[in-house]
C-alpha positions as MATLAB code, in Angstrom:
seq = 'XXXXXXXXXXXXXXXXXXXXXXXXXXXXXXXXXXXXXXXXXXXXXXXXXXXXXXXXXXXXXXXXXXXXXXXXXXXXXXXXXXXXXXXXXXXXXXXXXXXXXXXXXXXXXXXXXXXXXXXXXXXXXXXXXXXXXXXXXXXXXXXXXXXXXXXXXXXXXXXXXXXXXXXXXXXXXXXXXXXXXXXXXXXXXXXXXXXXXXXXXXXXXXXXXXXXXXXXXXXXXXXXXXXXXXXXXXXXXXXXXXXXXXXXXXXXXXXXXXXXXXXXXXXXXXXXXXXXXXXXXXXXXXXXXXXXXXXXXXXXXXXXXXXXXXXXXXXXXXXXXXXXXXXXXXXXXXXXXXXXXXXXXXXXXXXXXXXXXXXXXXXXXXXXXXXXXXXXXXXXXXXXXXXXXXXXXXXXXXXXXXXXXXXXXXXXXXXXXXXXXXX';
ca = [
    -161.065  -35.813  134.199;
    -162.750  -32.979  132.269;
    -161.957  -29.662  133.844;
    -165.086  -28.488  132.797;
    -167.115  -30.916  134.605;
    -168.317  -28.444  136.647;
    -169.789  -26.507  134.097;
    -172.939  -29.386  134.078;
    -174.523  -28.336  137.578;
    -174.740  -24.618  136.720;
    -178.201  -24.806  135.330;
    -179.112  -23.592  131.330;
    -180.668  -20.289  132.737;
    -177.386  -19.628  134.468;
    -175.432  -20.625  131.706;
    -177.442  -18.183  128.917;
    -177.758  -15.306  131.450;
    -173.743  -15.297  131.865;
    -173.632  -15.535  127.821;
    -176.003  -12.789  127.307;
    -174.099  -10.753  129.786;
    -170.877  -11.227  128.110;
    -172.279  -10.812  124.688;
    -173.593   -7.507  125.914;
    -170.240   -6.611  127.327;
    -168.442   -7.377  124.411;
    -170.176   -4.739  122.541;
    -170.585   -2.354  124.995;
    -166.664   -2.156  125.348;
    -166.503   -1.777  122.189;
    -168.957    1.129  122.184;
    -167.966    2.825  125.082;
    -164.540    3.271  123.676;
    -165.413    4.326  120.246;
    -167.636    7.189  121.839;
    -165.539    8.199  125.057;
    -165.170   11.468  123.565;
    -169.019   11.548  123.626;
    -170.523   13.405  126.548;
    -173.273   12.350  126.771;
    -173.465    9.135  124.886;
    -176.627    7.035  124.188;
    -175.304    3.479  125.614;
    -172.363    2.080  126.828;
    -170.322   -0.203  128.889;
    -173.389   -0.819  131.314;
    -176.496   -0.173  129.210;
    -175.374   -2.965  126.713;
    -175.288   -5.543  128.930;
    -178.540   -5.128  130.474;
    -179.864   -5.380  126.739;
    -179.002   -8.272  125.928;
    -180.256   -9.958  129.436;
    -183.750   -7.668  128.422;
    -183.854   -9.835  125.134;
    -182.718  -12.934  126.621;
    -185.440  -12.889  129.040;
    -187.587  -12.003  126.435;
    -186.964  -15.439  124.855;
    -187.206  -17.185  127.902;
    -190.721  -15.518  128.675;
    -191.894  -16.087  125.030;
    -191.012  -19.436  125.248;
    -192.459  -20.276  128.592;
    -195.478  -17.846  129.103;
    -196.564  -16.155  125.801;
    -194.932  -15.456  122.035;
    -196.888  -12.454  122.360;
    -194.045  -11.282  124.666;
    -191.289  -10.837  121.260;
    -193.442   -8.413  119.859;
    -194.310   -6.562  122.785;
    -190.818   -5.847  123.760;
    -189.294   -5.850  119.956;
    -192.226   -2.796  119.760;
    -191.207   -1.274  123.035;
    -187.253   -1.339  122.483;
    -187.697    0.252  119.051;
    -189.834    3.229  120.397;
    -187.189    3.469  123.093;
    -184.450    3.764  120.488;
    -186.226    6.052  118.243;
    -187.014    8.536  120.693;
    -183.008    8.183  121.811;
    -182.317    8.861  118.094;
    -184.627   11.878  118.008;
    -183.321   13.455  121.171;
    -179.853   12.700  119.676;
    -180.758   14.353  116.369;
    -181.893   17.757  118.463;
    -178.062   17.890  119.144;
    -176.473   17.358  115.873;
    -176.097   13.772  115.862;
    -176.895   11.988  112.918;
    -175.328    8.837  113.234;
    -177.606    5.630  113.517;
    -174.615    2.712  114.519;
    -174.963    2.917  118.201;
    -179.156    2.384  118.000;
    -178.580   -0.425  115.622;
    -175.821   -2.152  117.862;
    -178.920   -1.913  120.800;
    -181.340   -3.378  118.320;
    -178.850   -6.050  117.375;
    -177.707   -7.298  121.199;
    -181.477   -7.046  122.297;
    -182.064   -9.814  119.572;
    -178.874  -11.408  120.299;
    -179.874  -12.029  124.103;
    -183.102  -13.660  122.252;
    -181.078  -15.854  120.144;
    -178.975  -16.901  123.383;
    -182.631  -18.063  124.892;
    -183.421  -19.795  122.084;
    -180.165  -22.261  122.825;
    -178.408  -20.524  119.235;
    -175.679  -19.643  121.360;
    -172.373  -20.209  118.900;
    -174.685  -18.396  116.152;
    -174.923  -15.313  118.865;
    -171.655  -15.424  119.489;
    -170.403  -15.765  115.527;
    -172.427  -12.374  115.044;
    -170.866  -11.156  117.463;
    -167.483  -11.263  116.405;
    -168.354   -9.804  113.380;
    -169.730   -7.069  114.576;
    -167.468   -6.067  116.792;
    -164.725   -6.107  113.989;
    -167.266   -3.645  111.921;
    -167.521   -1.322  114.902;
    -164.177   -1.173  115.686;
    -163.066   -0.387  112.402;
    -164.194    2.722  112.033;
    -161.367    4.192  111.113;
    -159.930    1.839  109.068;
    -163.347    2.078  106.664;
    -163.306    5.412  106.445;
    -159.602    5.691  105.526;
    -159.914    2.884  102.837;
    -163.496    4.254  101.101;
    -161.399    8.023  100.891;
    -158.685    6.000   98.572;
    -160.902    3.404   96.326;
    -161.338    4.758   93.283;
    -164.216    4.598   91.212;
    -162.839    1.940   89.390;
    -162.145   -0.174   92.389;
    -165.311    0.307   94.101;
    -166.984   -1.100   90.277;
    -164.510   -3.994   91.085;
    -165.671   -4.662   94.602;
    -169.499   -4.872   93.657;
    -168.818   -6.912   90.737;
    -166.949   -9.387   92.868;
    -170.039   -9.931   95.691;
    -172.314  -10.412   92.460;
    -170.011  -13.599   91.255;
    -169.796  -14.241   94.717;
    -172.628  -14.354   96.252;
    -174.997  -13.852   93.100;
    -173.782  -16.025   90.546;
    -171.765  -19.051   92.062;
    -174.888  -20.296   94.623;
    -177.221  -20.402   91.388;
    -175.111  -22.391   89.488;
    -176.326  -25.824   89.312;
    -174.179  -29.140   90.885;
    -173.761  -31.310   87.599;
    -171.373  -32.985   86.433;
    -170.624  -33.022   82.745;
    -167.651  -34.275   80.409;
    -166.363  -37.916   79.687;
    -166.892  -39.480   82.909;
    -168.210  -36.268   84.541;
    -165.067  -35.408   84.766;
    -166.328  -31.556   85.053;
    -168.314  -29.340   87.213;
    -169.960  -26.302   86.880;
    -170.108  -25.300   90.083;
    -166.573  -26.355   90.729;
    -165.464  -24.066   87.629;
    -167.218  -21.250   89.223;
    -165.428  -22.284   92.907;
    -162.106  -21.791   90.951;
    -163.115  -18.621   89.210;
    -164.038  -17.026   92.374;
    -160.785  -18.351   94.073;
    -158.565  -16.831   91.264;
    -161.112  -13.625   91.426;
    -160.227  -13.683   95.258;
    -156.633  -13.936   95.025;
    -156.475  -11.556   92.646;
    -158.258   -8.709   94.471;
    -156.603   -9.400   97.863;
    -153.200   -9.120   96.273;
    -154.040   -6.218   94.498;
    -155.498   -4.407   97.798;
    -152.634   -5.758   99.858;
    -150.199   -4.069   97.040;
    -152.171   -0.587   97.464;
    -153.034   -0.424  101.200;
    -149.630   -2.608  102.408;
    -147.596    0.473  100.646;
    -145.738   -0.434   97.734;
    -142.912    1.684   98.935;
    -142.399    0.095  101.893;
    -139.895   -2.307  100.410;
    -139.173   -4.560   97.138;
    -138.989   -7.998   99.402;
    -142.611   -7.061  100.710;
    -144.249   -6.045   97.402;
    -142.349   -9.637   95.753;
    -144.150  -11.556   98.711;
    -147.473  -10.066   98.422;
    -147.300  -10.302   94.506;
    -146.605  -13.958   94.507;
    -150.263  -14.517   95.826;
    -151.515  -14.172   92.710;
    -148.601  -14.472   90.185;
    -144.787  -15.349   90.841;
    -144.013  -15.056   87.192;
    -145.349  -11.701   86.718;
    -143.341  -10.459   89.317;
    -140.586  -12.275   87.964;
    -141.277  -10.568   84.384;
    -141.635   -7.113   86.387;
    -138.359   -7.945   88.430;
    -136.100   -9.068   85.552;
    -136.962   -6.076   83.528;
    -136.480   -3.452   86.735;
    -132.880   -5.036   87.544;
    -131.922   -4.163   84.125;
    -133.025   -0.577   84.832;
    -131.283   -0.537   87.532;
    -128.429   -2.458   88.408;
    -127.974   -1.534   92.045;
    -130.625   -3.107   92.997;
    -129.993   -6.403   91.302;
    -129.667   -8.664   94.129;
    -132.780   -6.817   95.824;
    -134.560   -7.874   92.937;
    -133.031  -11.510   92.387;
    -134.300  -12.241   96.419;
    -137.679  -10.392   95.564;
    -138.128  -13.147   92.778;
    -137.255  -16.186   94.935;
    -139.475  -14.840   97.752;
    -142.152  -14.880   95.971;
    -142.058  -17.876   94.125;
    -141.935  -19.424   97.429;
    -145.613  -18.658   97.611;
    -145.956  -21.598   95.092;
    -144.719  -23.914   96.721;
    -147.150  -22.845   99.753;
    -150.216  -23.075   97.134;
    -149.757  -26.404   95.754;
    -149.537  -27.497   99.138;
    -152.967  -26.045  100.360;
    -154.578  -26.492   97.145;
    -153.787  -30.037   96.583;
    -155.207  -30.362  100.609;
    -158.377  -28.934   99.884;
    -159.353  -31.304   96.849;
    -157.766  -34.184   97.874;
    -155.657  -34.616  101.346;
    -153.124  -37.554  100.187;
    -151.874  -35.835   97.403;
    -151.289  -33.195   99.581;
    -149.004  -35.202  102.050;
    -147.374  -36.835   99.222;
    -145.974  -33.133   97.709;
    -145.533  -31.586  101.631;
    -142.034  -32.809  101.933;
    -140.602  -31.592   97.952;
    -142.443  -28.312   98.500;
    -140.794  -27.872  101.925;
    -137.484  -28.471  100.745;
    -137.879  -26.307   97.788;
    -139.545  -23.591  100.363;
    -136.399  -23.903  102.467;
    -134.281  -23.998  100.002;
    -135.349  -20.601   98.411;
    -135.951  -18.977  101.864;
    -132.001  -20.011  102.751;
    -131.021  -18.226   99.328;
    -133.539  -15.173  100.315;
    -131.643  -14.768  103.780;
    -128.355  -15.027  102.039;
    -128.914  -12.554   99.266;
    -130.014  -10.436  101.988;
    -127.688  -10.755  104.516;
    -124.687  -10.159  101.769;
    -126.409   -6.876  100.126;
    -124.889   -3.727  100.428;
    -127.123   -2.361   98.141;
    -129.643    1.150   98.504;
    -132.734   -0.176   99.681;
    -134.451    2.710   97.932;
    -136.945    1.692   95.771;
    -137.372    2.060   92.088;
    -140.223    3.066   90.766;
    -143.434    1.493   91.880;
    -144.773   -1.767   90.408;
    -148.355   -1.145   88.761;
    -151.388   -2.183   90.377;
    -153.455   -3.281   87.058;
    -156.755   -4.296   87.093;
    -158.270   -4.806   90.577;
    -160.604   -7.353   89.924;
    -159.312   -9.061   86.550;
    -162.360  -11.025   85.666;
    -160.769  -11.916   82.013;
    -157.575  -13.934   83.622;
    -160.259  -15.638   86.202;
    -162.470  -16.619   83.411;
    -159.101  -17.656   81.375;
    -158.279  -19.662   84.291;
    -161.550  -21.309   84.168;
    -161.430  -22.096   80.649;
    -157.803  -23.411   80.890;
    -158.889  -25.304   83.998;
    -161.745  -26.940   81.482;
    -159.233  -27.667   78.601;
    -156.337  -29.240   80.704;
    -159.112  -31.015   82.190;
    -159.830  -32.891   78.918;
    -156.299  -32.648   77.815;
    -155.244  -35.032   81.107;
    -158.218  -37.610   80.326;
    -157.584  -37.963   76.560;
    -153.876  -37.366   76.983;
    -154.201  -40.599   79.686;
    -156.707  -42.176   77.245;
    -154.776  -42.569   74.256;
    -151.049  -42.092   75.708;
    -151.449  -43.195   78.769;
    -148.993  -41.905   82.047;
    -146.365  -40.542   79.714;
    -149.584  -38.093   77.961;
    -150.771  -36.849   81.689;
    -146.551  -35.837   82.368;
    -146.795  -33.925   79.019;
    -150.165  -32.066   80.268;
    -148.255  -31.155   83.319;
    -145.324  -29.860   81.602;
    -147.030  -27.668   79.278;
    -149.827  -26.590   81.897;
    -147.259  -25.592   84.438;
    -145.940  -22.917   82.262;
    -148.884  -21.096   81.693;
    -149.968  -21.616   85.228;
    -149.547  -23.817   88.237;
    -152.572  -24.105   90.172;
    -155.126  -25.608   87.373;
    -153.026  -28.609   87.124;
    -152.731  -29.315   90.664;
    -156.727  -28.977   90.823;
    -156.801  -31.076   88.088;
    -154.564  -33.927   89.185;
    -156.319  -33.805   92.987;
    -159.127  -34.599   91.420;
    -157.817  -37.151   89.362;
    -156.302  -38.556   92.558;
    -159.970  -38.185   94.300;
    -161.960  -40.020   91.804;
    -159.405  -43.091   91.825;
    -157.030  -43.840   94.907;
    -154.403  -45.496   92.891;
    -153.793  -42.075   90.738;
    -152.355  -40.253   93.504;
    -148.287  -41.351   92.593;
    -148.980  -40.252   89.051;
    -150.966  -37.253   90.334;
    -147.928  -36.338   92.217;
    -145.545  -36.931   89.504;
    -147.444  -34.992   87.237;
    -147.496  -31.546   89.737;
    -143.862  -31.748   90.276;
    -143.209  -31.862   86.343;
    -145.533  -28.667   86.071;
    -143.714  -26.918   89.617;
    -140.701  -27.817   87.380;
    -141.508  -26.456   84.334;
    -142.968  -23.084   85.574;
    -139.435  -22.972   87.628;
    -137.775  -23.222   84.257;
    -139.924  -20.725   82.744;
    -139.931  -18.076   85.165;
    -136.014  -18.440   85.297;
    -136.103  -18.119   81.597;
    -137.736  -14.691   81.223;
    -136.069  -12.979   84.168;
    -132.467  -13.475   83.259;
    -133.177  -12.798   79.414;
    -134.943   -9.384   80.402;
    -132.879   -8.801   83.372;
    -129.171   -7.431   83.872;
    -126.785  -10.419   83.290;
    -125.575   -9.958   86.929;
    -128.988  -11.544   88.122;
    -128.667  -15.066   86.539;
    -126.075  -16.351   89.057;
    -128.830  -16.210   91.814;
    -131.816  -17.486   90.101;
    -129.473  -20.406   88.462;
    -128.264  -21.394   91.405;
    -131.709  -20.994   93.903;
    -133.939  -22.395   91.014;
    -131.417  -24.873   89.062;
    -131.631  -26.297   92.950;
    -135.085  -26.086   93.468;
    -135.398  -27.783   89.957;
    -132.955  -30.537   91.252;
    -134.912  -31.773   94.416;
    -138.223  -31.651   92.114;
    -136.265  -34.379   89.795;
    -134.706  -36.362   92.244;
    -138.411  -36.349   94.243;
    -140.036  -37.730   90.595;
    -137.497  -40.241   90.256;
    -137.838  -41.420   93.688;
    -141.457  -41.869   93.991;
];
């Protein structure tokens, strides 16, 4: 029996009223907690509500009597609000979100009318969130730099500017390419990139080595393996701080290939889910251990730096390198055939991991049989960045690392193998 059976006899103009009447609440929680220190305020916990149900009868009477009613009421609420505003303005307050928040939930109530009731109800979510975060703004636009506030408008112009204008063709040896899948990745790397970087400057590096590793692995493991190898040598105290740091966040690959591989093609996904959980166990049991057995200062040392906050170079690198291993794994196939695609995956997975497990999810999507190989040829490239990033943190870091990453990552590199020879 569906409990919500009921919910059938209550009729539509029921139904919408309640909506608009919880929409209105929503914000005018919101609003009359933001501005409880506000005696008097303009609207509130009460006033809210009973705009939304003004525009949501306002639909309902443009609809059934006249359309002349939207602009006789849009008109009336606005003169309403700008006369608030100017009374508001006598007394020093300058502010303009409260009379846009009325403006919004009067055509909110008209939008819950008009039956666009999960659209109502998606704005309002996100408006709440901007309201509500006052604080939190202000606090983050008084540390941007100049710099980082260039990096945030270039981002919404690839974003929102350049990707949706790029056209959906296909080009290559059987279309094997797309240009608005290049500019999908680009933006993806572009994202990851500038979330890790704000997470590293708002998350406070100095709140712990383990935390900046994790949040560093979003967007490159082997950096903060390079950075981490190096810093252990400077300071030996904190070697096995910095050994778990770089098996925490390599564990973030194994997360990524997972989710990546999903999004492009879902049975290559399933195929790697059990390797990449093993591995992710495997180095979160070595984490726990390392941590559990250090005696070491948790001070920090020194602070890890930031670089670039949007690094549009890398993402376009990445885009490029995503192009060239794409033709590298079709001629490689071509003319060498399986053994050629396990080479592509051995040399891509050094330089990076993610552009061969786009690559070989789509190789798996365009032909069902590929997805064995496909997986083969992602845990050759986990493999070989494994190798790699154990390579340059014990030769730049202090010799009393290498016993941890050996061990963690020889194993990791041991149930990748025994996976490849098992499929």
């Amino acid at each position: 029996m569906d409990p919500f059976e009921w919910l059938q006899f209550i009729p539509p103009f029921i139904k919408g009223l309640i909506t608009a009447t919880g929409i209105g609440l929503v914000i005018g929680l919101e609003r009359e907690h933001s501005m409880q220190t506000e005696k008097p305020h303009l609207a509130g916990f009460r006033t809210f509500p009973l705009i939304c149900i003004f525009g949501f009868l306002t639909g309902i009477l443009a609809h059934d009597v006249s359309i002349a009613m939207l602009p006789a009421a849009t008109a009336g609420l606005l003169l309403l609000v700008a006369v608030a505003y100017y009374v508001q303005t006598q007394h020093g307050k300058l502010g303009l979100t409260t009379e846009f928040a009325i403006i919004l939930v009067f055509f909110l109530g008209i939008m819950v009318a008009y039956g666009q009731v999960n659209n109502a109800l998606a704005v309002v979510v996100i408006a709440t969130l901007l309201l509500s975060l006052k604080d939190e703004f202000h606090s983050f636009v008084a540390r941007i730099t100049e710099q980082e506030l260039l990096a945030f408008v270039k981002f919404f112009v690839i974003a929102l500017l350049i990707l949706p204008n790029l056209p959906d063709k296909a080009f290559g040896p059987e279309d094997i390419l797309n240009y608005r899948d290049i500019g999908w990745i680009i933006v993806i790397v572009s994202t990851l990139s500038f979330i890790g970087y704000l997470l590293l400057k708002f998350g406070g590096m100095q709140q712990g080595i383990l935390i900046t590793a994790l949040l560093g692995g979003l967007f490159s493991s082997t950096m903060v393996a390079w950075i981490f190898g190096a810093r252990s040598r400077e300071s030996p105290g904190l070697v096995k701080t910095f050994a778990a740091g770089i098996l925490l966040s390599s564990t973030i690959m194994y997360v990524r290939v997972v989710a990546l591989s999903a999004l492009f093609n879902l049975d290559l996904a399933l195929k790697l889910a059990i390797p990449c959980g093993i591995m992710l166990l495997v180095s979160l049991f070595a984490v726990w251990r390392i941590t559990q057995k250090d005696g070491e200062s948790k001070k920090e040392s020194g602070e890890i730096p930031l670089g670039n906050p949007l690094d549009l170079k890398n993402a376009v690198f990445f885009g490029m390198l995503y192009i060239a291993i794409g033709y590298f794994l079709y001629y490689s196939q071509l003319w060498m055939g399986t053994s050629g695609a396990y080479l592509t995956g051995l040399v891509s997975g050094v330089a990076d991991i993610d552009a061969i497990t786009i690559n070989s999810a789509h190789m798996a999507a365009r032909d069902s049989a590929m997805v064995k190989e496909a997986t083969k040829i992602v845990l050759v490239a986990m493999m070989s960045n494994t190798v790699f990033k154990t390579t340059i943190a014990t030769l730049r870091g202090d010799p009393k690392i290498r016993p941890y990453l050996l061990t963690t990552f020889g194993a990791v590199v041991v149930v990748g193998l025994v996976w490849f020879l098992l499929l």
